[in-house]
HTML snippet that shows the backbone in 3Dmol.js (N, CA, C, O; Angstrom):
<script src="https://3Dmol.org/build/3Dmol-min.js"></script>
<div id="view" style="width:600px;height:400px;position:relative"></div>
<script>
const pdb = `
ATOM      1  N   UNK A   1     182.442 140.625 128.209  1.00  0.00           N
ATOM      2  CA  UNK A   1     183.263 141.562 128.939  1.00  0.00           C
ATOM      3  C   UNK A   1     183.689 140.903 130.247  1.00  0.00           C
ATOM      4  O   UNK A   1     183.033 140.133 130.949  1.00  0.00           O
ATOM      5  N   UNK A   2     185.149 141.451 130.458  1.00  0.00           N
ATOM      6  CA  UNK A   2     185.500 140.365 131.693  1.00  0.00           C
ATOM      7  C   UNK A   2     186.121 141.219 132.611  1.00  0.00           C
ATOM      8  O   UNK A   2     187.015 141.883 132.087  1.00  0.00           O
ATOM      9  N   UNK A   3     185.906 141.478 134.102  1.00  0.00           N
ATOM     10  CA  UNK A   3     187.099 142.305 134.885  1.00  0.00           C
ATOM     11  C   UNK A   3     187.146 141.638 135.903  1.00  0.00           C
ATOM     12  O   UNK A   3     186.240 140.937 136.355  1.00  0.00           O
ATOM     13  N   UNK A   4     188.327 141.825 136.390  1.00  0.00           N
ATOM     14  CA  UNK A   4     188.648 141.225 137.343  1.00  0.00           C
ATOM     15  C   UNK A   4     188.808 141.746 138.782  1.00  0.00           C
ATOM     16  O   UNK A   4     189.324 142.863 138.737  1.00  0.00           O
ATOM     17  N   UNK A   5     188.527 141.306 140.184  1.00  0.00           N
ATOM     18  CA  UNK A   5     188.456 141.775 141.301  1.00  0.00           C
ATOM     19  C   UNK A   5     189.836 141.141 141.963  1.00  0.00           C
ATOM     20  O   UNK A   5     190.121 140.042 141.488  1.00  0.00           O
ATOM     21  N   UNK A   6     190.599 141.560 142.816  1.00  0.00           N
ATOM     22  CA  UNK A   6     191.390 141.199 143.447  1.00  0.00           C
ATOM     23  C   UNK A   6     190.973 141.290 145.062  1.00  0.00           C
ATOM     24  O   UNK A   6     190.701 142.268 145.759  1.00  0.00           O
ATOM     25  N   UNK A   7     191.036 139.851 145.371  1.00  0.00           N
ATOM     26  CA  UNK A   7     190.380 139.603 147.001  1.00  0.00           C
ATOM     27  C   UNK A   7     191.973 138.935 147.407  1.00  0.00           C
ATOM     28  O   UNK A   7     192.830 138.668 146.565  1.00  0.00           O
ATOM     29  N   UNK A   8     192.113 138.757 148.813  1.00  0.00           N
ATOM     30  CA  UNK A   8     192.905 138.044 149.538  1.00  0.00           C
ATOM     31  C   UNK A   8     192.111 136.853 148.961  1.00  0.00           C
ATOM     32  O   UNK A   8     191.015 136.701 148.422  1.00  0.00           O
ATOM     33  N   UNK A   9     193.342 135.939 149.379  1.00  0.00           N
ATOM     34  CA  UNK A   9     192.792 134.241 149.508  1.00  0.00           C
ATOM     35  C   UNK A   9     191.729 134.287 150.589  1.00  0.00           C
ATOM     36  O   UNK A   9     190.556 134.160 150.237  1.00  0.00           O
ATOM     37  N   UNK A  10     192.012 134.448 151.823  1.00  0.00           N
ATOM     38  CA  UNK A  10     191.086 134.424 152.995  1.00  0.00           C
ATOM     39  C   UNK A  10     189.552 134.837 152.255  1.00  0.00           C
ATOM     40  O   UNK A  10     188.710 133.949 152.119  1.00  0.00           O
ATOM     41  N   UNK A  11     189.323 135.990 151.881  1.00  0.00           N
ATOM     42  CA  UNK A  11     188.421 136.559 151.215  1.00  0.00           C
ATOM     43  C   UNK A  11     187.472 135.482 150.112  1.00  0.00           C
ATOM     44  O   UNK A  11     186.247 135.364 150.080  1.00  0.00           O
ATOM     45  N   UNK A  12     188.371 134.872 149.371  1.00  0.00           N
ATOM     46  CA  UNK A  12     188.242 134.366 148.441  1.00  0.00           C
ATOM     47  C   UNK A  12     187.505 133.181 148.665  1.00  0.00           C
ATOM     48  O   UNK A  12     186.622 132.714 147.945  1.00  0.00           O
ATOM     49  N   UNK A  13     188.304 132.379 150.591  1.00  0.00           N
ATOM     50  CA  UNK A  13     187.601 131.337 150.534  1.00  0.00           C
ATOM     51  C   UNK A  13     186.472 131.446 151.323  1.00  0.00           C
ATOM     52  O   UNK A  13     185.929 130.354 151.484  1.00  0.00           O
ATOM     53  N   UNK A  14     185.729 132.700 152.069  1.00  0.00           N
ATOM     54  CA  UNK A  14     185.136 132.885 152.523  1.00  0.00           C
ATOM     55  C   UNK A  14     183.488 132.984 151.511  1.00  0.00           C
ATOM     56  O   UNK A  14     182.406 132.563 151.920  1.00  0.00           O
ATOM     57  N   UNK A  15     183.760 133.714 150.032  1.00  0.00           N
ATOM     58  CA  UNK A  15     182.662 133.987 149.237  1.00  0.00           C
ATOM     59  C   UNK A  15     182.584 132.390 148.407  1.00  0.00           C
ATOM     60  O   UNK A  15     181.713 131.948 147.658  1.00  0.00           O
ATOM     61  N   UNK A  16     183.865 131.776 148.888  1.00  0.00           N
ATOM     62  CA  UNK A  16     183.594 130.308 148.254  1.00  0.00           C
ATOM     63  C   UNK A  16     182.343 129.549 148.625  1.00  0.00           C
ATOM     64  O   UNK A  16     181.564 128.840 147.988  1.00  0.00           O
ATOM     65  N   UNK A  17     182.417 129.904 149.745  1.00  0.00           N
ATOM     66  CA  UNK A  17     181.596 128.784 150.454  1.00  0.00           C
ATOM     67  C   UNK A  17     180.300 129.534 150.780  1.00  0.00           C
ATOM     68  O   UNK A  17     179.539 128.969 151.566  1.00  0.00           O
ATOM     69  N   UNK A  18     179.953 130.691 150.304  1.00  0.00           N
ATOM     70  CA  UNK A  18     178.618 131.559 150.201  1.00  0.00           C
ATOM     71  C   UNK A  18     178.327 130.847 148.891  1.00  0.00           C
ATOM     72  O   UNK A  18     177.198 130.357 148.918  1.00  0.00           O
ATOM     73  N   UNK A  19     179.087 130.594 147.562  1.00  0.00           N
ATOM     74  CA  UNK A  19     178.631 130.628 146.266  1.00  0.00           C
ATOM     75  C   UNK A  19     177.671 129.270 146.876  1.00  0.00           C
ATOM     76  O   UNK A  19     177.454 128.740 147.965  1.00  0.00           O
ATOM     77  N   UNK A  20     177.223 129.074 145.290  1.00  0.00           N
ATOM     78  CA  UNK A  20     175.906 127.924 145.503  1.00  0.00           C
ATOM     79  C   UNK A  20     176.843 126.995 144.080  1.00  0.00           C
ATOM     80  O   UNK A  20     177.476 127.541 143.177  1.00  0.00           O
ATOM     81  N   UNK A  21     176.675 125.696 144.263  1.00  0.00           N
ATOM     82  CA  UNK A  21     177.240 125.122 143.228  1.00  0.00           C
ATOM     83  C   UNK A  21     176.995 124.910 142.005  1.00  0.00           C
ATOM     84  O   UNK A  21     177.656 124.254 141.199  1.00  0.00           O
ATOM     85  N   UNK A  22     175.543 125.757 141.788  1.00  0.00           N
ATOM     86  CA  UNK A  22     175.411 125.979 140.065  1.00  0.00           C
ATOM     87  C   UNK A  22     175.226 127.460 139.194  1.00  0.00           C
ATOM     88  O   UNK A  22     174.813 127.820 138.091  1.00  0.00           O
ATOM     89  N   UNK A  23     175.786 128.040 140.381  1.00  0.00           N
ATOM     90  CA  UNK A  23     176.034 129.206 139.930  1.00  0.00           C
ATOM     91  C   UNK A  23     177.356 129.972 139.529  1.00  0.00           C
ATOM     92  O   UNK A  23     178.315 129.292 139.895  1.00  0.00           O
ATOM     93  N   UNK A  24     177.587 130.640 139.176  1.00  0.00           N
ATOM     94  CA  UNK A  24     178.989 131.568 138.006  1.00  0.00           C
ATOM     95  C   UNK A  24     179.025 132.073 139.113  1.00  0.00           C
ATOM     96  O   UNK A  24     178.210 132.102 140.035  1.00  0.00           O
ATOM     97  N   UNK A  25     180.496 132.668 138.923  1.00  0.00           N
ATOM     98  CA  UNK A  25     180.812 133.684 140.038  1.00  0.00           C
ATOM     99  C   UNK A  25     180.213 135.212 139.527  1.00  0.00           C
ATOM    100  O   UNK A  25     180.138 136.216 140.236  1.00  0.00           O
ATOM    101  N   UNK A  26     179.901 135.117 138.408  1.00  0.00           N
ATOM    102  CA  UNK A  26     179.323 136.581 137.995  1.00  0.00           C
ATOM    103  C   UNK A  26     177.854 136.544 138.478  1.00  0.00           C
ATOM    104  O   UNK A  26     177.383 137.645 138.761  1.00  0.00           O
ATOM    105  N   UNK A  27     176.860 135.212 138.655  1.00  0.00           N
ATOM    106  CA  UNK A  27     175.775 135.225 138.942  1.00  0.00           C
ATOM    107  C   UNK A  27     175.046 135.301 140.885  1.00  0.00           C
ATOM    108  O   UNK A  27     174.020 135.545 141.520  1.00  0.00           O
ATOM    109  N   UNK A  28     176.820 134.794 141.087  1.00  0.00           N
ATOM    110  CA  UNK A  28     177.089 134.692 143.240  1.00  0.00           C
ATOM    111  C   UNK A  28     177.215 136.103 143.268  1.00  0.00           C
ATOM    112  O   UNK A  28     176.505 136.669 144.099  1.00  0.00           O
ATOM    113  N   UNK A  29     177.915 136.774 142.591  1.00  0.00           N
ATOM    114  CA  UNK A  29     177.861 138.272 143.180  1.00  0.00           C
ATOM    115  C   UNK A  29     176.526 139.262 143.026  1.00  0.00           C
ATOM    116  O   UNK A  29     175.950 139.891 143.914  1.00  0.00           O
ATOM    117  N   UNK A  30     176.221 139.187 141.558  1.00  0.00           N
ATOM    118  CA  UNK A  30     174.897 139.331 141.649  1.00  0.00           C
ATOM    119  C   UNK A  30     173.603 139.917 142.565  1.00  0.00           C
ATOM    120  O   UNK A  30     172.966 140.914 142.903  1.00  0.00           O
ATOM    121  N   UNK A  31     173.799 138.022 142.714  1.00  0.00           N
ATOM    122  CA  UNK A  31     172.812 137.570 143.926  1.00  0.00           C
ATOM    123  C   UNK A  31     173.230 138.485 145.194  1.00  0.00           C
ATOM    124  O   UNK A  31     172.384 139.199 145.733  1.00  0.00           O
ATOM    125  N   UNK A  32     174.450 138.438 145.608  1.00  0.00           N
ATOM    126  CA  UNK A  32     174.898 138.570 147.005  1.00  0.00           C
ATOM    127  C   UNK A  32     174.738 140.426 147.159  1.00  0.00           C
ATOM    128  O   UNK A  32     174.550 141.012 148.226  1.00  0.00           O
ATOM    129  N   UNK A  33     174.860 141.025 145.911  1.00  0.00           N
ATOM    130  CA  UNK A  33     174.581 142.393 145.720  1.00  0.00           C
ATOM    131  C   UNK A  33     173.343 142.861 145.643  1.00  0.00           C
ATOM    132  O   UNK A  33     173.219 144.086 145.631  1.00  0.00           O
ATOM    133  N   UNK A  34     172.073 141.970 145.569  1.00  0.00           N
ATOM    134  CA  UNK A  34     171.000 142.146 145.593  1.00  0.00           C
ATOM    135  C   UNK A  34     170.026 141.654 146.279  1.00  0.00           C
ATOM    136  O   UNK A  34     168.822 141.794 146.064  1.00  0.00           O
ATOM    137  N   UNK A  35     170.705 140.891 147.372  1.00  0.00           N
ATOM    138  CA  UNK A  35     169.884 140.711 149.042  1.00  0.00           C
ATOM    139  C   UNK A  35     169.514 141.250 149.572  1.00  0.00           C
ATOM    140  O   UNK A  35     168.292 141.276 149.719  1.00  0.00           O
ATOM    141  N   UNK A  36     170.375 142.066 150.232  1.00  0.00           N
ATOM    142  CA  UNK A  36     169.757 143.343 150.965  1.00  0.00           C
ATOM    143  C   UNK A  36     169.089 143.939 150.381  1.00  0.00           C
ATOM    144  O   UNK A  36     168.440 144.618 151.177  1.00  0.00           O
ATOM    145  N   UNK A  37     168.673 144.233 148.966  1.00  0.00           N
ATOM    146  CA  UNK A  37     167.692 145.378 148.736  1.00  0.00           C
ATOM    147  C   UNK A  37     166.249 144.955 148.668  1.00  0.00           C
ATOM    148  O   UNK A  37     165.268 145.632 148.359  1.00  0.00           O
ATOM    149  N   UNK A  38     166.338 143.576 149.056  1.00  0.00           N
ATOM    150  CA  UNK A  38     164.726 142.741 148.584  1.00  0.00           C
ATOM    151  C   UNK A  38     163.773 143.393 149.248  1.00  0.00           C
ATOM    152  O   UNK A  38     162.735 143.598 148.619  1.00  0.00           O
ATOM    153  N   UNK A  39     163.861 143.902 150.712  1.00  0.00           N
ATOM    154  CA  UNK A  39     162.423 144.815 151.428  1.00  0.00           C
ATOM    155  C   UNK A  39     162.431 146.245 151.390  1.00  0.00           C
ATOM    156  O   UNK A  39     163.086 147.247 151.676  1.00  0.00           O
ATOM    157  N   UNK A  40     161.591 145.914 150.996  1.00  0.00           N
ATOM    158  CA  UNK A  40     160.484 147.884 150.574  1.00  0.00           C
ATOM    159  C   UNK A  40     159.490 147.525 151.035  1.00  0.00           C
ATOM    160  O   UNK A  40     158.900 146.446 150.987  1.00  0.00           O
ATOM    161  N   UNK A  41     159.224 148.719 151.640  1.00  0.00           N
ATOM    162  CA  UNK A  41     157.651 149.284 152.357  1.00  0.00           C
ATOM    163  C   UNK A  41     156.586 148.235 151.319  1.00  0.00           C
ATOM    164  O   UNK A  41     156.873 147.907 150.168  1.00  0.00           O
ATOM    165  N   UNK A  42     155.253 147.810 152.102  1.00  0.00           N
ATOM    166  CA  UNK A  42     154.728 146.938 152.158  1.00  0.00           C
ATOM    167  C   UNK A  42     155.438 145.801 151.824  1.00  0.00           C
ATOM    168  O   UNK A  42     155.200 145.936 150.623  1.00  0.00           O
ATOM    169  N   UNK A  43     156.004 144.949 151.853  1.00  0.00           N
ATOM    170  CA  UNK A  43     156.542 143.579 152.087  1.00  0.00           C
ATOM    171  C   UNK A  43     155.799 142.816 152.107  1.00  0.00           C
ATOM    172  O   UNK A  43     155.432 142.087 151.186  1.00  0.00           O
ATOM    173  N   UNK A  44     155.162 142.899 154.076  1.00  0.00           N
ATOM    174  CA  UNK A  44     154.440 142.343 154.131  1.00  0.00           C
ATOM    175  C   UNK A  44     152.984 142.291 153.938  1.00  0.00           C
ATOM    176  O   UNK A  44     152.379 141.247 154.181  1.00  0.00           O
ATOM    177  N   UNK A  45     152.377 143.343 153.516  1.00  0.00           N
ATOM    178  CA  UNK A  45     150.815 143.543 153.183  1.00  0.00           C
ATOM    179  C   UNK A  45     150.099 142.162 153.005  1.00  0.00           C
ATOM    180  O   UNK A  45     150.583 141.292 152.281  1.00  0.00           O
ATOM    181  N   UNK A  46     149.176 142.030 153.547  1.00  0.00           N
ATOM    182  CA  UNK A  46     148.502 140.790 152.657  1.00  0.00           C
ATOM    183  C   UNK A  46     148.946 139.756 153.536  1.00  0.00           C
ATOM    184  O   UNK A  46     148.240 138.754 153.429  1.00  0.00           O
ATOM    185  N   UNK A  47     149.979 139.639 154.464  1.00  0.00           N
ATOM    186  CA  UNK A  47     150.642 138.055 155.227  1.00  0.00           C
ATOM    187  C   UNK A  47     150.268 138.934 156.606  1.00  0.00           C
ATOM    188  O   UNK A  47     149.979 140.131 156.582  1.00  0.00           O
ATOM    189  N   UNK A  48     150.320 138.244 157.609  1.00  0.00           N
ATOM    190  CA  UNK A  48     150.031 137.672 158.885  1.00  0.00           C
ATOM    191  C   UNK A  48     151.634 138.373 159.562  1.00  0.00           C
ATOM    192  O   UNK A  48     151.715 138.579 160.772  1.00  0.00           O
ATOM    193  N   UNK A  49     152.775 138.670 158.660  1.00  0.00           N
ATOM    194  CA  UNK A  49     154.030 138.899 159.459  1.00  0.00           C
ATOM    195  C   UNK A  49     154.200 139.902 160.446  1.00  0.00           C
ATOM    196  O   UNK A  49     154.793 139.865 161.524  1.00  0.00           O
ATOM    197  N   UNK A  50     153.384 141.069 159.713  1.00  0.00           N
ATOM    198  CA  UNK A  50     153.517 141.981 160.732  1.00  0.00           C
ATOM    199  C   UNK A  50     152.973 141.698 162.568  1.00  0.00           C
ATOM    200  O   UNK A  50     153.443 142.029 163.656  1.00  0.00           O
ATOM    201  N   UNK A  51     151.961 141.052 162.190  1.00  0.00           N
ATOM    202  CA  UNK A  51     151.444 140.611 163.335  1.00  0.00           C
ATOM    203  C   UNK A  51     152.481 139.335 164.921  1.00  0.00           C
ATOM    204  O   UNK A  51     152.631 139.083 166.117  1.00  0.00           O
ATOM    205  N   UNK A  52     152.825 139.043 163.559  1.00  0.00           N
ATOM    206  CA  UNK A  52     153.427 137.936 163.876  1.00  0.00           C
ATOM    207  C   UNK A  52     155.102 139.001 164.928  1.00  0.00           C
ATOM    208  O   UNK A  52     155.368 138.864 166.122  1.00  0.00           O
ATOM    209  N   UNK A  53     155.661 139.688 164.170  1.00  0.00           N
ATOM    210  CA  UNK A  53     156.963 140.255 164.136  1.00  0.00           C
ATOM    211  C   UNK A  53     156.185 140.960 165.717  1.00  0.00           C
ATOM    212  O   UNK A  53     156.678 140.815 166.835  1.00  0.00           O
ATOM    213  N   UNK A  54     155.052 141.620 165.449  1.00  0.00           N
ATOM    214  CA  UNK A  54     154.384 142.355 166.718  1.00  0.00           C
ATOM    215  C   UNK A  54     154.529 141.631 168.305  1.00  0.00           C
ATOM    216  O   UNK A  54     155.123 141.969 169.328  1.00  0.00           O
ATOM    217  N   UNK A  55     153.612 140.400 167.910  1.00  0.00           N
ATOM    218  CA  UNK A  55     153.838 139.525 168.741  1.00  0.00           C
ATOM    219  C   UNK A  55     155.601 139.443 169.773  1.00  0.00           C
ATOM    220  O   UNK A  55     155.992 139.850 170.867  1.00  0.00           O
ATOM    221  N   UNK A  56     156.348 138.471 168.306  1.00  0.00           N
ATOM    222  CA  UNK A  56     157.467 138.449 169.154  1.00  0.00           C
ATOM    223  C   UNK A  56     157.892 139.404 169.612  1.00  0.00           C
ATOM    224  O   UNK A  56     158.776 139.046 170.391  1.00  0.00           O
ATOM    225  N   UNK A  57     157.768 140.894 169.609  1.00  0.00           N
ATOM    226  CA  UNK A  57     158.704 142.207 170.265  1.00  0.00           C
ATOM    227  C   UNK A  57     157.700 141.927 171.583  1.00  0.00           C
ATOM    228  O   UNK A  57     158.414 141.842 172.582  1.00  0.00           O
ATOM    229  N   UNK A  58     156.449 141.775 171.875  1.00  0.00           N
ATOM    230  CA  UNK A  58     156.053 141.877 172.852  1.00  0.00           C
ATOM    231  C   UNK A  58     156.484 140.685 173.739  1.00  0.00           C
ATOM    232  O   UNK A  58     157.032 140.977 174.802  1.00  0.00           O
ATOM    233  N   UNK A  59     156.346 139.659 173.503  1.00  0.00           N
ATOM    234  CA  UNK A  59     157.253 137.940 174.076  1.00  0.00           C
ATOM    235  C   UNK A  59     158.517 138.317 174.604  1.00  0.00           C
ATOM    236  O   UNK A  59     159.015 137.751 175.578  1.00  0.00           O
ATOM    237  N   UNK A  60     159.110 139.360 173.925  1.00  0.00           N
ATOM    238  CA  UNK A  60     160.596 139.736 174.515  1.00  0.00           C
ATOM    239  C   UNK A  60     160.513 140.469 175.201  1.00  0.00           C
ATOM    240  O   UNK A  60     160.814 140.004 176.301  1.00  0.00           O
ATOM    241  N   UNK A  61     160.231 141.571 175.262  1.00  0.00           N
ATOM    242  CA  UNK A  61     159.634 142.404 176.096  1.00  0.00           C
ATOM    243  C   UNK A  61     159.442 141.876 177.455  1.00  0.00           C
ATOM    244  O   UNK A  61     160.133 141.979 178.469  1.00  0.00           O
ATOM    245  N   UNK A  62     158.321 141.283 177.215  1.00  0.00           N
ATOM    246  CA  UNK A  62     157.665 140.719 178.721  1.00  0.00           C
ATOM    247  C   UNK A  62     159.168 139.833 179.908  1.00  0.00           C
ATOM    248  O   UNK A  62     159.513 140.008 181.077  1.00  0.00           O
ATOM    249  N   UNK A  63     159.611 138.990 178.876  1.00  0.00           N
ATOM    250  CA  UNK A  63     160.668 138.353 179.430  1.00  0.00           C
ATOM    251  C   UNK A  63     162.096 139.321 179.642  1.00  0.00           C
ATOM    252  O   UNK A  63     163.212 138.810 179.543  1.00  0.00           O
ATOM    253  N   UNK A  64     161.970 140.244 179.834  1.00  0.00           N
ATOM    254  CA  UNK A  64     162.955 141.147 180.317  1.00  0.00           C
ATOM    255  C   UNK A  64     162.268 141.814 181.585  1.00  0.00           C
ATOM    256  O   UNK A  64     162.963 142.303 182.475  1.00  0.00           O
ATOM    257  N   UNK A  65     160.958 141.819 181.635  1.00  0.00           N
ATOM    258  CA  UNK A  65     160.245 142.421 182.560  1.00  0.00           C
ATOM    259  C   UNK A  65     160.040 141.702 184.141  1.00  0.00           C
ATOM    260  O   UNK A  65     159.666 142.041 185.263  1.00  0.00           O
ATOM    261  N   UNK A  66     160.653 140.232 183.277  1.00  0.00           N
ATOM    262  CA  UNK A  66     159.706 139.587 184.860  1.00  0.00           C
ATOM    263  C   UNK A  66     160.697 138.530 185.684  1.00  0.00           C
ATOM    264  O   UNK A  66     160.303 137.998 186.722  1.00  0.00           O
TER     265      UNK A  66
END
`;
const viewer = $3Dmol.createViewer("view");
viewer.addModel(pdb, "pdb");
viewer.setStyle({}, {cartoon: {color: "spectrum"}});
viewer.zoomTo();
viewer.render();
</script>
């Protein structure tokens, strides 16, 4: 099954250079449609990130403070 999207050129060369060079353009969109949904609640369970993410808000923080 095949359909087709109509982008500007501009458009066109913009997702060009997102694609990866061994991938289909049916497999770049895909991908690019299913990035954002990768984090759900616990993520991080089990890793050090939260801590980590904690940290830097406080590092910034401080350096606005002083």
């Amino acid at each position: 099954m095949s359909t087709s999207i109509r982008v500007s050129d501009e458009t066109k060369e913009k997702l060009a250079r997102l694609k990866r060079e061994d991938e289909s353009w049916d497999e770049f969109l895909d991908r690019l449609a299913n990035e954002g949904s990768g984090m759900k609640a616990g993520a991080w369970k089990g890793t050090d990130k939260a801590e980590k993410a904690r940290e830097a808000i406080k590092r910034s923080r401080e350096s606005f403070q002083q």
